[in-house]
DSSP file (Angstrom, degrees, kcal/mol; ACC not computed):
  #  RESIDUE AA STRUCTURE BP1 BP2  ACC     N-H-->O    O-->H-N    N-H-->O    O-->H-N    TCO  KAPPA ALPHA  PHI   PSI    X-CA   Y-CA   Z-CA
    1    1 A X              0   0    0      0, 0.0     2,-0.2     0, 0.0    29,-0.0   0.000 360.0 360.0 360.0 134.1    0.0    0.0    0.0
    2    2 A X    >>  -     0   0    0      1,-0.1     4,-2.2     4,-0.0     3,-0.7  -0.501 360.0-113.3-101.1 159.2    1.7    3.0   -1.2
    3    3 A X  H 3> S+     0   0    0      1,-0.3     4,-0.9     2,-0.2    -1,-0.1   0.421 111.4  57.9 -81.0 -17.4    2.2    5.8    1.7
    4    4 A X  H 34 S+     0   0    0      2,-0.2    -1,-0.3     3,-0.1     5,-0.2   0.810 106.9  48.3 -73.7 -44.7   -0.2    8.5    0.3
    5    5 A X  H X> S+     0   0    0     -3,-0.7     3,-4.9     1,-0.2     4,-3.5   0.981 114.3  47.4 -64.3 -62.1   -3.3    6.0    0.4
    6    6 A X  H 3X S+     0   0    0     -4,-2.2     4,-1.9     1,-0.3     5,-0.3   0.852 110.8  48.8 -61.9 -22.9   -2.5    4.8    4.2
    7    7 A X  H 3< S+     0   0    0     -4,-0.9    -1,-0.3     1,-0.2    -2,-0.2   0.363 108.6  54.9-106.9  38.5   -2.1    8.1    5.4
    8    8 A X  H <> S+     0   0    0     -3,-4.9     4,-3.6     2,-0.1     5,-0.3   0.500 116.1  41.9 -88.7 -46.5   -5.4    8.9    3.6
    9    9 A X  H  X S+     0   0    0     -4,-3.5     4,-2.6     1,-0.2     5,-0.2   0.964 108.8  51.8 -60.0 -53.1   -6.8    6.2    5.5
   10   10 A X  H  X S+     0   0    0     -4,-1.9     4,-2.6    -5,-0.4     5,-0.3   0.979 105.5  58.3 -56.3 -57.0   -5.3    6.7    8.5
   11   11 A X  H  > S+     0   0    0      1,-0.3     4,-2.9    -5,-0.3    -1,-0.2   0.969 113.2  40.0 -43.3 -57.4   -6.6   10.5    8.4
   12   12 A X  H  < S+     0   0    0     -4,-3.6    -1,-0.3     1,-0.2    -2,-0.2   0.786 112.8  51.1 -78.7  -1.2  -10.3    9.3    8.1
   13   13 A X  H  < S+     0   0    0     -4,-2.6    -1,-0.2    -3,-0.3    -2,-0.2   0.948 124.6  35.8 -75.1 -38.4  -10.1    6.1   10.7
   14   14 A X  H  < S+     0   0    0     -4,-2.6    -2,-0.2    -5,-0.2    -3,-0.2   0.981 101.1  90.3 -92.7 -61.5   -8.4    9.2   13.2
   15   15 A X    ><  -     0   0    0     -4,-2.9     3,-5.3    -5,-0.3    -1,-0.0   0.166  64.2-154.3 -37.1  99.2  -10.9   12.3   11.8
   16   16 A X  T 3  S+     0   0    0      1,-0.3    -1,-0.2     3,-0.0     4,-0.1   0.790  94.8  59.9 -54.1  -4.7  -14.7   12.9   14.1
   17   17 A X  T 3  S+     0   0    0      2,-0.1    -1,-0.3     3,-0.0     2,-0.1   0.693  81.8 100.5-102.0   2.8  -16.3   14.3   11.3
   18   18 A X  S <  S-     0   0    0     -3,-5.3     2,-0.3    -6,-0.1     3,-0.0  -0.595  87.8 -97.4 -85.8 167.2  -15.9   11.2    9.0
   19   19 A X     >  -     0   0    0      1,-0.1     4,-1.0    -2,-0.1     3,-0.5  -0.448  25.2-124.6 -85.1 124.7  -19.1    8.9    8.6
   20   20 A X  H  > S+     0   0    0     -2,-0.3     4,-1.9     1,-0.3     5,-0.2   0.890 115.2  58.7 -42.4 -48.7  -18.8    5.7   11.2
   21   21 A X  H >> S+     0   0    0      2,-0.2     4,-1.6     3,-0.1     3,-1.1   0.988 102.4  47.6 -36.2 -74.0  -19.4    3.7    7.4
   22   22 A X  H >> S+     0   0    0     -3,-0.5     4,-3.6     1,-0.3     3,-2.1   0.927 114.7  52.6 -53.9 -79.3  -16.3    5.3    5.8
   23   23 A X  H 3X S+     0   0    0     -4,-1.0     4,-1.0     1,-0.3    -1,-0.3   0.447 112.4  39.1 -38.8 -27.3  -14.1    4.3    9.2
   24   24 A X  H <X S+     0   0    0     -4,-1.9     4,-1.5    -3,-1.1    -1,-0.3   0.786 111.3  55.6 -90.2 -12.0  -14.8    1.2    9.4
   25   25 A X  H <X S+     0   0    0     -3,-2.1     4,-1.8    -4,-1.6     3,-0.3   0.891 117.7  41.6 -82.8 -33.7  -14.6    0.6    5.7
   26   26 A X  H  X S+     0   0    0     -4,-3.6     4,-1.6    -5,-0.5    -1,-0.2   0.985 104.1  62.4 -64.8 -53.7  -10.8    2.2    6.0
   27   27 A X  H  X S+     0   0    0     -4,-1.0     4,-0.8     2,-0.2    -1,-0.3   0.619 106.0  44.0 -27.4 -51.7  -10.5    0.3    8.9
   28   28 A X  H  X S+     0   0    0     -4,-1.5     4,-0.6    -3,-0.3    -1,-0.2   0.976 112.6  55.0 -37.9 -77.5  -10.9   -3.2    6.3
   29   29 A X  H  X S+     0   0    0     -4,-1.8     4,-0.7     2,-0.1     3,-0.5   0.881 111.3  36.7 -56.0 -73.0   -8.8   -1.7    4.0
   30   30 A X  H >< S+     0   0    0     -4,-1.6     3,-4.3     1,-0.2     4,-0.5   0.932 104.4  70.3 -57.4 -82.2   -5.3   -0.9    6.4
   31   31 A X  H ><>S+     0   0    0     -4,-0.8     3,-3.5     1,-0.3     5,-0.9   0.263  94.1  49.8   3.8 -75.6   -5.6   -4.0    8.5
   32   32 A X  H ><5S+     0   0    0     -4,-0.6     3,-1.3    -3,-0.5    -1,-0.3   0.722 106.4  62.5 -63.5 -23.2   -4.6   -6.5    5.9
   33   33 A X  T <<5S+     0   0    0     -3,-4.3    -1,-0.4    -4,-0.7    -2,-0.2   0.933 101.1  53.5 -70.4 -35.5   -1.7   -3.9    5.4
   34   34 A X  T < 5S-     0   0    0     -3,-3.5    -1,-0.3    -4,-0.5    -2,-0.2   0.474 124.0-103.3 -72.1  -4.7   -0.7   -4.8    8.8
   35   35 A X  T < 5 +     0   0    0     -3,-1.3     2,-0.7     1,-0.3    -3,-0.2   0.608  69.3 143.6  93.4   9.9   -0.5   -8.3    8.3
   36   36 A X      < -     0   0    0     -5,-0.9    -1,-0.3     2,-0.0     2,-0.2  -0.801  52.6-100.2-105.5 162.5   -3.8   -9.6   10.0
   37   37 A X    >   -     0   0    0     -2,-0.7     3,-3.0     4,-0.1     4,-0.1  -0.533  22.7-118.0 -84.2 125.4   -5.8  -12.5    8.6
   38   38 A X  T >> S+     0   0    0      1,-0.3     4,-2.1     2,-0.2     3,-1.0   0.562 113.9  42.5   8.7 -70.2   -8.9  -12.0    6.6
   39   39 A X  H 3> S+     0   0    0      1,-0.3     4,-0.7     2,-0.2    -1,-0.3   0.397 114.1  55.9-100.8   5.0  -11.4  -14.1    9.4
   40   40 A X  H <> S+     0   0    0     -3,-3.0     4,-1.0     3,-0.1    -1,-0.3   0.578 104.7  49.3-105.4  14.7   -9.6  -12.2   12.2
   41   41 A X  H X> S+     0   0    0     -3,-1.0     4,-2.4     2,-0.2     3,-1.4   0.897 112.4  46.0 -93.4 -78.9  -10.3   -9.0   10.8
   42   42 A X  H 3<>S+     0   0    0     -4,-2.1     5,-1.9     1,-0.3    -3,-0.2   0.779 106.5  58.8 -21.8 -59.4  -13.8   -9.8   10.4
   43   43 A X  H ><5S+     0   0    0     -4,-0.7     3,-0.5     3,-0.2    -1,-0.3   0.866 113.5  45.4 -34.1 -59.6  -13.9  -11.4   14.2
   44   44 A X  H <<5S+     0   0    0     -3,-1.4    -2,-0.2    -4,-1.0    -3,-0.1   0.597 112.0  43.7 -91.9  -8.8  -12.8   -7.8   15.4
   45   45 A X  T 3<5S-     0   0    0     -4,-2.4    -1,-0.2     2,-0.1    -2,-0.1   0.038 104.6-124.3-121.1  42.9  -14.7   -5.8   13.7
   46   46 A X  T < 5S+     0   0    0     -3,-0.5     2,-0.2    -5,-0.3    -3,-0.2   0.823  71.4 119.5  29.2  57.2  -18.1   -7.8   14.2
   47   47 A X  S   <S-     0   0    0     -5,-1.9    -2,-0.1    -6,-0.1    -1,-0.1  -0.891  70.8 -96.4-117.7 171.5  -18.6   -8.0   10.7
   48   48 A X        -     0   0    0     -2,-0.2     4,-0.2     1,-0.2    -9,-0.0  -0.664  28.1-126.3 -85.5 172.1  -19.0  -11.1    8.1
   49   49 A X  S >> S+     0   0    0      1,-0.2     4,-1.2     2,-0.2     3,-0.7   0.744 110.7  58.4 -51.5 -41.7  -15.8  -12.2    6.2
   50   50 A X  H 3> S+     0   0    0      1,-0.2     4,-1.7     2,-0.2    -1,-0.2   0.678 108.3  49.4 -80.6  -1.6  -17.8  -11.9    2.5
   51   51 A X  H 3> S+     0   0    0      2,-0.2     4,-0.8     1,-0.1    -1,-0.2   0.917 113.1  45.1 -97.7 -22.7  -18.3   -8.1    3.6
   52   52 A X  H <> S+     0   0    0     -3,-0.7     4,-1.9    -4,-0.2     3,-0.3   0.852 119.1  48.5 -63.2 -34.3  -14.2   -7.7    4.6
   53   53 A X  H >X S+     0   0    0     -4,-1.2     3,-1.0     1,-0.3     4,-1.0   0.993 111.2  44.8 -82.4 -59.4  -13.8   -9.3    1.5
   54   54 A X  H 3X S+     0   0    0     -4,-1.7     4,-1.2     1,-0.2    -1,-0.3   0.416 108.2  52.5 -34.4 -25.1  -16.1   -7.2   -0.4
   55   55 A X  H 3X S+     0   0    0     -4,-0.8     4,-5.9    -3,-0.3    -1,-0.2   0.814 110.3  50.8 -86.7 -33.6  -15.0   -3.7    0.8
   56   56 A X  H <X S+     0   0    0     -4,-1.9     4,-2.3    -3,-1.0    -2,-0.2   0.879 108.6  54.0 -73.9 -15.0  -11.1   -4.6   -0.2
   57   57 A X  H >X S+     0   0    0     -4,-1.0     4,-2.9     2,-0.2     3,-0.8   0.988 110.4  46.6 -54.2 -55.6  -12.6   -5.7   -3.8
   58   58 A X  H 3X>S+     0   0    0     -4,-1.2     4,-2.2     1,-0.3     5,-0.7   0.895 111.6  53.6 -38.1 -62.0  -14.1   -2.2   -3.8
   59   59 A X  H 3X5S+     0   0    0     -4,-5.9     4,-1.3     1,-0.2    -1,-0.3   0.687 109.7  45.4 -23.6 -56.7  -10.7   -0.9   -2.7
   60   60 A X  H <<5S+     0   0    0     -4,-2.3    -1,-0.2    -3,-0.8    -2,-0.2   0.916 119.4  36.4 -64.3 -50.5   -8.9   -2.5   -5.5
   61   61 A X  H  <5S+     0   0    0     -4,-2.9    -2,-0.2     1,-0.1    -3,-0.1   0.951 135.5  28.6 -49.2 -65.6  -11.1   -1.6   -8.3
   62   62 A X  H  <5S-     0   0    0     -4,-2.2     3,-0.3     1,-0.3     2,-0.3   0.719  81.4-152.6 -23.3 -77.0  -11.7    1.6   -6.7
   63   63 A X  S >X<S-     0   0    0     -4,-1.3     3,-2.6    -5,-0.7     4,-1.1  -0.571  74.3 -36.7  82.3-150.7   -8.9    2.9   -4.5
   64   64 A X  G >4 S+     0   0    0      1,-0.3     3,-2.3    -2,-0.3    -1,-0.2   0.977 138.9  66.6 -68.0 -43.7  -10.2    5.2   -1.7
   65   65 A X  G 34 S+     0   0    0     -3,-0.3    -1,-0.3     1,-0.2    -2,-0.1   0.246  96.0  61.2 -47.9   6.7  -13.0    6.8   -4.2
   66   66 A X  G <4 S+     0   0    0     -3,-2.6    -1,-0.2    -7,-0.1    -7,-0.2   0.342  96.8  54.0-112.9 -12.1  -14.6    3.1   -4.1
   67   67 A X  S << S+     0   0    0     -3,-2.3     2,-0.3    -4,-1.1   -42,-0.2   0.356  88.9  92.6-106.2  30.3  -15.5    2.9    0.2
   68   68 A X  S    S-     0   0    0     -4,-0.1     2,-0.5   -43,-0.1    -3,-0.0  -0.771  95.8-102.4 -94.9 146.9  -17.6    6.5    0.0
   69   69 A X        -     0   0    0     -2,-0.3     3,-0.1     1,-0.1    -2,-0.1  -0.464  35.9-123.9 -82.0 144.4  -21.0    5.4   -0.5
   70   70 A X        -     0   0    0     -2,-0.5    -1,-0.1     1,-0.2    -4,-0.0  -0.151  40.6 -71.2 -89.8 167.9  -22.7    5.5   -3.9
   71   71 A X        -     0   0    0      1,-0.1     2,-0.4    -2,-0.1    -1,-0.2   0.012  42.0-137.8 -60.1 169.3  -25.5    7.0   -4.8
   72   72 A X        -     0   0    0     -3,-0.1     2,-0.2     2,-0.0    -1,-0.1  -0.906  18.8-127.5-112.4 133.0  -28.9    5.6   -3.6
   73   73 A X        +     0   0    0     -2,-0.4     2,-0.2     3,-0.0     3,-0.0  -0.615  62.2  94.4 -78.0 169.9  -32.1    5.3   -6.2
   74   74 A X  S    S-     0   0    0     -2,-0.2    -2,-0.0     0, 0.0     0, 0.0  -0.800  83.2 -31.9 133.6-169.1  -34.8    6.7   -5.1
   75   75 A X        -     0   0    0     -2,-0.2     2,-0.2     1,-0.1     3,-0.1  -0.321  65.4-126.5 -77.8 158.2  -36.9   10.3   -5.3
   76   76 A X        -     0   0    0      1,-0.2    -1,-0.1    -3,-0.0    -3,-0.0  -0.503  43.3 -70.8-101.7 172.4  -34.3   13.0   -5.7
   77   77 A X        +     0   0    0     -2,-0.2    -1,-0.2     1,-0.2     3,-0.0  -0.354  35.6 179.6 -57.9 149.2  -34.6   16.1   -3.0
   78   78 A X        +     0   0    0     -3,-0.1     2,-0.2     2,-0.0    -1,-0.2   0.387  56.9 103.5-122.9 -30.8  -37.1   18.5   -3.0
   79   79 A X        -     0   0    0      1,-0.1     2,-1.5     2,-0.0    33,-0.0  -0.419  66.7-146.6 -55.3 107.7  -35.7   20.3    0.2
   80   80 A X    >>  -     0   0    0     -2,-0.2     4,-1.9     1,-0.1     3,-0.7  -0.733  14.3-155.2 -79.5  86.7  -33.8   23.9   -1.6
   81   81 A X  T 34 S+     0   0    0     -2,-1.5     5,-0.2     1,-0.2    -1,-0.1   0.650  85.3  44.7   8.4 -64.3  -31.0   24.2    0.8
   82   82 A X  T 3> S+     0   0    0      3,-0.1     4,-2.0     2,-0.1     3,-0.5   0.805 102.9  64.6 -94.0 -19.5  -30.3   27.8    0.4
   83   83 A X  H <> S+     0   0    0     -3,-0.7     4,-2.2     1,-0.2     5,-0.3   0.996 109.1  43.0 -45.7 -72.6  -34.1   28.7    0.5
   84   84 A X  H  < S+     0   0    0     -4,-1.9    -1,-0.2     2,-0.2    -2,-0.1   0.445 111.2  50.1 -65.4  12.4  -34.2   27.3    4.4
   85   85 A X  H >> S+     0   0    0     -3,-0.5     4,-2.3     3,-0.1     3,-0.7   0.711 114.0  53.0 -93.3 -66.9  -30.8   28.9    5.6
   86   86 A X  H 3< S+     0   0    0     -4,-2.0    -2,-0.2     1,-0.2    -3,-0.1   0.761 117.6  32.9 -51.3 -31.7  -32.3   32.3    4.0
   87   87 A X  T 3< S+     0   0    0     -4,-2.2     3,-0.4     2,-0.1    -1,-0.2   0.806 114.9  61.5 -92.3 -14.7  -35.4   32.2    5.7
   88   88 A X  T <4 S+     0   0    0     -3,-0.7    13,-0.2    -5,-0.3    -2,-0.2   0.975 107.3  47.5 -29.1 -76.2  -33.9   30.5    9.2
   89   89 A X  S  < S+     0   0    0     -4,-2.3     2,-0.3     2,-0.1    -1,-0.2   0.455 102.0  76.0 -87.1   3.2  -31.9   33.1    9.6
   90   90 A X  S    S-     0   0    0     -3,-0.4     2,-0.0    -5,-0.3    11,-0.0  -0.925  91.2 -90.1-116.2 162.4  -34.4   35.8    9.1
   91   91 A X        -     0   0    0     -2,-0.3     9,-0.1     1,-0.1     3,-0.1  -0.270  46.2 -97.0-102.5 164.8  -36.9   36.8   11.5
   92   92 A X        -     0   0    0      1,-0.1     2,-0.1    -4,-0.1    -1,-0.1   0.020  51.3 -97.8 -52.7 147.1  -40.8   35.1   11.4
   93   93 A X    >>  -     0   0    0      1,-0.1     3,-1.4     2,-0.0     4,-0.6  -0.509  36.3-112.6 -42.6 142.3  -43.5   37.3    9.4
   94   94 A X  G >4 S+     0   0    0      1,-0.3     3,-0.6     2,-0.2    -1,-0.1   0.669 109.8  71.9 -26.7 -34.8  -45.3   39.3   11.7
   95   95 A X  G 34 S+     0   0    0      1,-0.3    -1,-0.3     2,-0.1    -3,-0.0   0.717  91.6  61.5 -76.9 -19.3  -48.5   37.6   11.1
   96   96 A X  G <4 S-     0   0    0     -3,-1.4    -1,-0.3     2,-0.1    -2,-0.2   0.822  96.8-140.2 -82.4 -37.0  -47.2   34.7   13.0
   97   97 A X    <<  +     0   0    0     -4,-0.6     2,-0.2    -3,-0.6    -3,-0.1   0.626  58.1 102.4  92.6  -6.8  -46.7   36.5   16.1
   98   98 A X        -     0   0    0     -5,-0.3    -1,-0.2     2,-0.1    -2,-0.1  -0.390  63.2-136.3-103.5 179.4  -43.6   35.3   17.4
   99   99 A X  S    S+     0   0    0      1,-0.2     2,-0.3    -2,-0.2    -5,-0.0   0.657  81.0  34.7-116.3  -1.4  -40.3   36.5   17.6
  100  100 A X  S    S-     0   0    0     -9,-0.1    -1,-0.2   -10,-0.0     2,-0.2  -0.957  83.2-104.4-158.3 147.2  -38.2   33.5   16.7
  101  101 A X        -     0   0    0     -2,-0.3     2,-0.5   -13,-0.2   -10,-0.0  -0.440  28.4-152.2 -79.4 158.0  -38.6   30.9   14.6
  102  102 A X    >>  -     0   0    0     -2,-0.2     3,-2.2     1,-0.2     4,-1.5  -0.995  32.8-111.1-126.4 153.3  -39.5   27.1   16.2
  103  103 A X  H 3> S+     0   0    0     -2,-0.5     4,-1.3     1,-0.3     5,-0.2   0.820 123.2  40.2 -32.2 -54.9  -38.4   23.6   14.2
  104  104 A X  H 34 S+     0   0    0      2,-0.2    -1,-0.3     3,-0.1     4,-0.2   0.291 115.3  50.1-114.3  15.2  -42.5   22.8   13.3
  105  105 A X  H X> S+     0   0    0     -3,-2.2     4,-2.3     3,-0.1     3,-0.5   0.802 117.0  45.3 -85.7 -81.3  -43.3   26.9   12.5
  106  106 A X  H >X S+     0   0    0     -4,-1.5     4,-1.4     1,-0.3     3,-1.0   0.502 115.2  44.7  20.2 -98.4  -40.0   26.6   10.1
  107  107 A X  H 3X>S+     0   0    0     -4,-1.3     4,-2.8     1,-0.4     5,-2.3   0.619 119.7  41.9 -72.5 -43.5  -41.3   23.2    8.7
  108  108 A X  H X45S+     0   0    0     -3,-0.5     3,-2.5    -4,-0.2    -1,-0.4   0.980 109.6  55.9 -54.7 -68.7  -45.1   24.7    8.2
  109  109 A X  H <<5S+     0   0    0     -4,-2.3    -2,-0.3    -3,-1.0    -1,-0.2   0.889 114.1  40.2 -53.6 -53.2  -44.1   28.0    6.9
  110  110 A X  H 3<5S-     0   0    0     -4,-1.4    -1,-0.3    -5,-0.3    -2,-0.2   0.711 113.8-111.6 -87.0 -10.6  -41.9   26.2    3.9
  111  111 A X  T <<5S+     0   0    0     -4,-2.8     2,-0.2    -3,-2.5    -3,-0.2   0.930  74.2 137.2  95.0  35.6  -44.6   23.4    3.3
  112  112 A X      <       0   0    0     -5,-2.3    -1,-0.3    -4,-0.1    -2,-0.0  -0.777 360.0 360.0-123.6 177.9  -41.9   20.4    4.9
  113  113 A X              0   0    0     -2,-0.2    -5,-0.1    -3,-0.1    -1,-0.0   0.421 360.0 360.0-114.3 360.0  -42.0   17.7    6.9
């Protein structure tokens, strides 16, 4: 494993903001670099063997751009992003009567759930 990948790896196993998915999937990937066996890898990180096996195929096709997760089908988003930061952070219409916004005023006023 060449020294740029592991201490890519190493960065997200160590890093709080990366997704508990992505860590252990790095976490698969460096082991075997260390020299432990396939079913004890598996054993320690309470997962099955075909799924260790599976994430270090990703790896290899992959490289580190193959253990982020891929896109999902389904309905795309409806939610506009910047709409609900821009009204969030400005204050309720009058008509409402309050002075601050609350989580289910928010959700009403923009027609979400």
């Amino acid at each position: 494993m060449p020294d740029s990948v592991r201490d890519e790896l190493e960065k997200r196993v160590r890093s709080s903001s990366s997704k508990a998915g992505l860590v252990l999937r790095a976490r698969i990937v460096l082991l075997p670099a260390d020299g432990v066996a396939h079913a004890e890898i598996a054993r320690g990180l309470s997962i099955a063997r075909q799924t260790e096996i599976n994430w270090r195929a990703r790896d290899e096709s992959g490289g580190v751009a193959g253990l982020f997760d891929e896109d999902r089908c389904g309905r795309p988003r409806t939610l506009d992003r910047e709409r609900l930061i821009a009204v969030a952070v400005a204050p309720p219409p009058k008509e409402y009567g309050v002075t601050h916004w609350s989580s289910r005023l928010l959700a009403a006023h923009l027609g979400i759930g």
